[in-house]
Backbone as a chain_set.jsonl record, in Angstrom:
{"seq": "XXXXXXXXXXXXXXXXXXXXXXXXXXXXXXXXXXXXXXXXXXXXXXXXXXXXXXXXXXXXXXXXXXXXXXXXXXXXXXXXXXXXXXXXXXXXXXXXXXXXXXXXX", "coords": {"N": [[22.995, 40.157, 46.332], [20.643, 38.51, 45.542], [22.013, 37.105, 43.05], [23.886, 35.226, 43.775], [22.244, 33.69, 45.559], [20.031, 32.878, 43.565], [21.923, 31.05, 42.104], [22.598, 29.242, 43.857], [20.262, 28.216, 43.874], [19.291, 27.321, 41.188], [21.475, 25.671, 41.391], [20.52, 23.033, 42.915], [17.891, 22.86, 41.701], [19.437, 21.286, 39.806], [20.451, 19.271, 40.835], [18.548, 18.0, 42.264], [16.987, 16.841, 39.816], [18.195, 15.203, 39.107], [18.684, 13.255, 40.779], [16.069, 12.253, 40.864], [15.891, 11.392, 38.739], [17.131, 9.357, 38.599], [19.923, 9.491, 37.957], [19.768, 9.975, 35.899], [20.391, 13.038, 32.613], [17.704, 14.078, 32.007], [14.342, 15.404, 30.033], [12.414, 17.439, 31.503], [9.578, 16.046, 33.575], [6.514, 16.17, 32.366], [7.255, 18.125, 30.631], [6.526, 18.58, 27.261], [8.023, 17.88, 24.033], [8.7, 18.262, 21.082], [10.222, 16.867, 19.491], [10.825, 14.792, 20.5], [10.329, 11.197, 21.15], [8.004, 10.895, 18.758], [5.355, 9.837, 16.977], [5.036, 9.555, 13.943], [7.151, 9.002, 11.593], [8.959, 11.688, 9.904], [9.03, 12.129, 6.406], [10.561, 13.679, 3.922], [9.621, 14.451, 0.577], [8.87, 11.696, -0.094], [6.473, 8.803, 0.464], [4.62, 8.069, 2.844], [5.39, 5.317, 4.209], [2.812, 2.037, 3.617], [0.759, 0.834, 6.306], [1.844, -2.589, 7.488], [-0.353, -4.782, 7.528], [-2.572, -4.048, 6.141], [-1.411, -4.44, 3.554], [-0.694, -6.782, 3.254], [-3.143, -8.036, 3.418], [-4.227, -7.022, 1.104], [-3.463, -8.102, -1.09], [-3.56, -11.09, -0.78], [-6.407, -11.022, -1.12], [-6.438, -9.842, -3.7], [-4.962, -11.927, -4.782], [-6.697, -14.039, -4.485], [-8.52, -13.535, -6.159], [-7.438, -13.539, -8.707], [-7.414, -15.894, -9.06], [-9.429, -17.276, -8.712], [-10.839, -15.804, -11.176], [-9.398, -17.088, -13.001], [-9.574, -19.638, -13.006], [-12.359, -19.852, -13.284], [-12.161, -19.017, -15.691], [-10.787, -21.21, -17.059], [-11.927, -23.544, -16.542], [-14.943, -22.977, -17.91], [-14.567, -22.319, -20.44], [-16.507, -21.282, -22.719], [-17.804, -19.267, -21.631], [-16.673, -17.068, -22.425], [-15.429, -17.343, -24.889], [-17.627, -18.445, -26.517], [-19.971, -20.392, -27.704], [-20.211, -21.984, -29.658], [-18.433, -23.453, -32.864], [-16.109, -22.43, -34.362], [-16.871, -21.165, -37.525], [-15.628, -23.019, -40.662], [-14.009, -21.599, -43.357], [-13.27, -21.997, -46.038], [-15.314, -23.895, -46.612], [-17.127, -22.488, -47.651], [-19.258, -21.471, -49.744], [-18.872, -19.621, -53.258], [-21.73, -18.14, -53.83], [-22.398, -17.63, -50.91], [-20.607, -16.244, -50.007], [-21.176, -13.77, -51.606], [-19.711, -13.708, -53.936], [-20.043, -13.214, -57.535], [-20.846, -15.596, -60.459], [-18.257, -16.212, -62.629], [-19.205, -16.458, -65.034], [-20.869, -14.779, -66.18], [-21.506, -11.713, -67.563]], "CA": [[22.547, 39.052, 47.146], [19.894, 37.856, 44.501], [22.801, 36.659, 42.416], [24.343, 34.123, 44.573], [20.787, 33.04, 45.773], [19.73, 32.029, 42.143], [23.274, 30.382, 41.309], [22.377, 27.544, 44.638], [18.988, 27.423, 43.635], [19.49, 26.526, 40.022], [22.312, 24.459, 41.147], [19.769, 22.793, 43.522], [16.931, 21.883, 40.784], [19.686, 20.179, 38.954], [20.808, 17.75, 41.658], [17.158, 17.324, 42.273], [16.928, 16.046, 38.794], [19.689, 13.964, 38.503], [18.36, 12.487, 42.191], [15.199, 12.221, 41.03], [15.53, 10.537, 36.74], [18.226, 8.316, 38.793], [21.308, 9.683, 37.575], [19.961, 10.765, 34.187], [19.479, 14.416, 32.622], [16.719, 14.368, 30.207], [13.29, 16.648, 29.904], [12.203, 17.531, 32.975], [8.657, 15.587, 33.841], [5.464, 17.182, 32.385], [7.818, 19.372, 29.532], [6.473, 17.62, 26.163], [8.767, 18.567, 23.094], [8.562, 17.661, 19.682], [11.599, 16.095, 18.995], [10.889, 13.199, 21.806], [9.322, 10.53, 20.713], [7.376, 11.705, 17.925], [4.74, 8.713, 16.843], [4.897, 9.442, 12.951], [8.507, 9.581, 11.249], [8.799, 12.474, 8.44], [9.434, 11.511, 4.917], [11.051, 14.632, 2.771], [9.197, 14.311, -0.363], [8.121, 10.414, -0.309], [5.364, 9.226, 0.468], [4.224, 7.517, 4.035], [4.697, 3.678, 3.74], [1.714, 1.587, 4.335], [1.069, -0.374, 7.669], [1.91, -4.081, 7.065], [-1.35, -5.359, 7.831], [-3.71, -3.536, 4.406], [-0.84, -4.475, 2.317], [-0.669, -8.362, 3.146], [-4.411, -8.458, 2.948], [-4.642, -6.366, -0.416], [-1.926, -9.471, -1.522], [-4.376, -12.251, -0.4], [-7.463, -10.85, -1.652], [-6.084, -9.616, -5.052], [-4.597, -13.613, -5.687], [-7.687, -15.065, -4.551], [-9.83, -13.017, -7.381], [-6.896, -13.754, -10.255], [-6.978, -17.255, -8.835], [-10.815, -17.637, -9.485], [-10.87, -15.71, -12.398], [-8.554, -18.158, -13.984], [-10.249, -20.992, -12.638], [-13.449, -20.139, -13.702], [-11.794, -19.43, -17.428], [-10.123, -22.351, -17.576], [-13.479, -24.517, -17.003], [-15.666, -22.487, -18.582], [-13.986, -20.596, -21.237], [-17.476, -21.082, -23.419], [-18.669, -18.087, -21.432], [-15.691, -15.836, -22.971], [-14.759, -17.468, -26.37], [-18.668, -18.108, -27.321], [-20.69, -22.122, -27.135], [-20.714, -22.748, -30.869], [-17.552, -23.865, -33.158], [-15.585, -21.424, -35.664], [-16.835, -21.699, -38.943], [-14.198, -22.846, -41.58], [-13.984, -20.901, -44.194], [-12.952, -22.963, -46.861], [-16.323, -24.765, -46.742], [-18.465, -21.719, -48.048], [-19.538, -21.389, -51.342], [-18.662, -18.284, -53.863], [-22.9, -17.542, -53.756], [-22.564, -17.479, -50.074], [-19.501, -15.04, -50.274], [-21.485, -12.882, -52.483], [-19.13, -13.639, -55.53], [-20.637, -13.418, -58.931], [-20.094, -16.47, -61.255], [-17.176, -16.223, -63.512], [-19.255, -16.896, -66.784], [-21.486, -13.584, -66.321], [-21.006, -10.208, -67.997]], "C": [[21.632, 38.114, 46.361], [21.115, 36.314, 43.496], [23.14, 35.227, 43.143], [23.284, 32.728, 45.351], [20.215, 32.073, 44.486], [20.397, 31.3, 41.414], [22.518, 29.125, 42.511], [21.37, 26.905, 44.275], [18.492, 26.433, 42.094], [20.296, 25.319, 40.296], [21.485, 23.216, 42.12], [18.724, 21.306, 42.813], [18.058, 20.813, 39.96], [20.404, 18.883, 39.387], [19.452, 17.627, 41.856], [16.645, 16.485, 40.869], [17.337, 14.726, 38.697], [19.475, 12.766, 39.716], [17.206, 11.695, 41.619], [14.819, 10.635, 39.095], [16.361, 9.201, 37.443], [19.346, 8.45, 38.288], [21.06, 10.1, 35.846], [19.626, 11.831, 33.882], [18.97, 14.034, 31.436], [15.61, 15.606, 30.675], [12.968, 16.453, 31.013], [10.077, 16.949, 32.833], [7.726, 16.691, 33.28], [5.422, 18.236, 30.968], [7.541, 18.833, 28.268], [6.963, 19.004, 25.209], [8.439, 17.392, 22.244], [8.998, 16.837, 19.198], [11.682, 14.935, 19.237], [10.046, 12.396, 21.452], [7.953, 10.476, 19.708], [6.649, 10.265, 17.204], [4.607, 8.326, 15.167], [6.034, 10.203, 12.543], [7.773, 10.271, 9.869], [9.725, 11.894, 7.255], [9.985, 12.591, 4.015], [10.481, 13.721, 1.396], [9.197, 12.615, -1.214], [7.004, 10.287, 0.366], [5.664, 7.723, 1.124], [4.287, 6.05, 3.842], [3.728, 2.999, 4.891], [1.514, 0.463, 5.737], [1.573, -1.918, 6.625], [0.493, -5.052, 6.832], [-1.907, -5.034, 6.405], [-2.501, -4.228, 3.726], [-1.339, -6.109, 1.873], [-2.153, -8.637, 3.397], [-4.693, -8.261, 1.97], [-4.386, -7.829, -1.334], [-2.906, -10.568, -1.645], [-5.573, -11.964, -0.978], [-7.077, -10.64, -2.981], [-5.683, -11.07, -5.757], [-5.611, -14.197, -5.956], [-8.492, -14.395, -5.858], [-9.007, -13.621, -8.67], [-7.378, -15.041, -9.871], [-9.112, -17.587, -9.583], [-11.073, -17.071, -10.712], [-10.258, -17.11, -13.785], [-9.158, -19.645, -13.756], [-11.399, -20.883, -13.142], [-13.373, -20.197, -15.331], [-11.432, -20.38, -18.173], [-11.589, -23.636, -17.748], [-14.441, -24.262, -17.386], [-15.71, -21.374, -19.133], [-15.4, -20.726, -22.302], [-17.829, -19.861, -23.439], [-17.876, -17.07, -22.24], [-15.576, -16.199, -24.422], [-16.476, -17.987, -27.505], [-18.886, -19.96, -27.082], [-20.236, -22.115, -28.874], [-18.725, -22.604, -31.579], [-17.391, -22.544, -34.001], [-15.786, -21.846, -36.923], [-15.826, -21.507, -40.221], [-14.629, -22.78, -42.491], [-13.41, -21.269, -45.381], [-13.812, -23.714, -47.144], [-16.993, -23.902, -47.298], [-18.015, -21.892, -49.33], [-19.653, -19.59, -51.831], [-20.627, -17.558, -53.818], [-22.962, -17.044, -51.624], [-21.988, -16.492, -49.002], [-20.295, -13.81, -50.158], [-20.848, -12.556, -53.474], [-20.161, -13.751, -56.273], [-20.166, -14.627, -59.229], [-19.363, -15.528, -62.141], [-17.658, -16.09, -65.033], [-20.711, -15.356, -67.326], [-21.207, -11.982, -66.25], [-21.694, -9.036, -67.915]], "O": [[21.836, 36.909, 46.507], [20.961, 35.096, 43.409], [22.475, 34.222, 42.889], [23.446, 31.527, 45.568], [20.036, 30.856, 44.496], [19.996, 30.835, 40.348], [21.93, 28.163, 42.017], [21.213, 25.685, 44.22], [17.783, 25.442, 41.926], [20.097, 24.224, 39.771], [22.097, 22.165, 41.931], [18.623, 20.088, 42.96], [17.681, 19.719, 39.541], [20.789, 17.9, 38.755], [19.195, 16.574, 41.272], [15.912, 15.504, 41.002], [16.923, 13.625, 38.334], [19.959, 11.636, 39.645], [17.243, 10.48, 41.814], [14.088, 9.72, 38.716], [16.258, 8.102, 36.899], [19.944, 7.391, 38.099], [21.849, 10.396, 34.949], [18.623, 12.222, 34.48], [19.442, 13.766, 30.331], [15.89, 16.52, 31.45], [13.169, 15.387, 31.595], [9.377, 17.53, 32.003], [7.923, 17.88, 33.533], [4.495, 18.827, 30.413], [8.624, 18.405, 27.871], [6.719, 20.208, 25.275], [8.103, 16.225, 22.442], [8.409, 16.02, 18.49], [12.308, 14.079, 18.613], [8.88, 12.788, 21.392], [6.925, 9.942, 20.124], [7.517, 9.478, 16.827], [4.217, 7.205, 14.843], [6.228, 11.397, 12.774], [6.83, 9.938, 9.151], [10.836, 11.365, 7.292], [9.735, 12.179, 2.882], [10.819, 12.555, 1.191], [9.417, 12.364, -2.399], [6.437, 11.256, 0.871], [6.297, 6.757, 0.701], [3.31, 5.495, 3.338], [3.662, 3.108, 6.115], [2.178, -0.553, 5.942], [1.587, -2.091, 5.406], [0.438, -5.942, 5.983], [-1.643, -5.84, 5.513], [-3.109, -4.944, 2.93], [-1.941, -6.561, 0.899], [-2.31, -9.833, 3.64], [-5.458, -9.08, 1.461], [-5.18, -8.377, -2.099], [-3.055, -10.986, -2.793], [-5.951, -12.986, -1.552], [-7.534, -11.572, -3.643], [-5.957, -11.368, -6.92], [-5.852, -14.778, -7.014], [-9.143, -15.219, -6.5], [-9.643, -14.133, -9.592], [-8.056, -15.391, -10.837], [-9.619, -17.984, -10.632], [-11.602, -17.852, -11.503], [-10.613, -17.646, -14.834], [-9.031, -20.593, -14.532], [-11.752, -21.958, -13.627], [-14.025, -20.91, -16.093], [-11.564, -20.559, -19.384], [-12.01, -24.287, -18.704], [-15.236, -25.201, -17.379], [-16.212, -20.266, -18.946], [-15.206, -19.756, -23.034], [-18.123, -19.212, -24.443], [-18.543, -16.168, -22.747], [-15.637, -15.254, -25.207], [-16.543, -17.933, -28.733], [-18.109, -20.656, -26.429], [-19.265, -22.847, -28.682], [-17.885, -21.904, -31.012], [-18.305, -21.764, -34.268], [-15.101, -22.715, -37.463], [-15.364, -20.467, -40.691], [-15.525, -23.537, -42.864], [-12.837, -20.253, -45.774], [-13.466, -24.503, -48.023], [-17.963, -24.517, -47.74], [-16.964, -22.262, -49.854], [-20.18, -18.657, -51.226], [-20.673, -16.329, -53.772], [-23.649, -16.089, -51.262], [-22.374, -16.079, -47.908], [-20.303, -13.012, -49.221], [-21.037, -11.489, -54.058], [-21.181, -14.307, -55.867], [-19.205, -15.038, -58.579], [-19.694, -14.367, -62.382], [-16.955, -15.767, -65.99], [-21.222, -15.123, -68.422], [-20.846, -11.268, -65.315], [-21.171, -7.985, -68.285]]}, "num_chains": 1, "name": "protein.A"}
């Protein structure tokens, strides 16, 4: 008698379902599983890509620094390459070298 009892009553909950989702079977209200909606997809051995947001700020902040760097080199490359001229080397003199003269033994 059990038997036949627990066959209507199962068959029961699952028109109550199907009444109840509106004609659909999914997880029954309340039952959280893993599988369902899961808020962070898995990666097999890569590695998590980054929101959108940090990247396209990293992007914008990283230009603006080359961008002034280069701007400040370009109008005042003194500070990097030195204030005073390169002395040409073709103007010194063999005492100023530290050559000897030629006519001493």
């Amino acid at each position: 008698m059990a038997g036949p009892l627990c066959r209507v009553t199962g068959g029961l909950s699952l028109v109550a379902r199907l009444v109840r989702a509106g004609g659909k079977l999914g997880a029954r209200p309340g039952v959280r599983r893993a599988s369902e909606g899961a808020h962070v997809d898995t990666h097999y051995r890569q590695f998590v890509p980054p929101p959108q947001y940090p990247v396209i700020v990293s992007e914008v902040v990283t230009g603006l620094m080359w961008f002034w760097i280069l701007w400040r080199f370009w109008h005042d490359s003194d500070e990097v390459l030195g204030h005073f001229p390169y002395p040409d080397p073709s103007t010194w003199t063999d005492e100023e070298l530290g050559i000897p003269p030629d006519d001493v033994e």
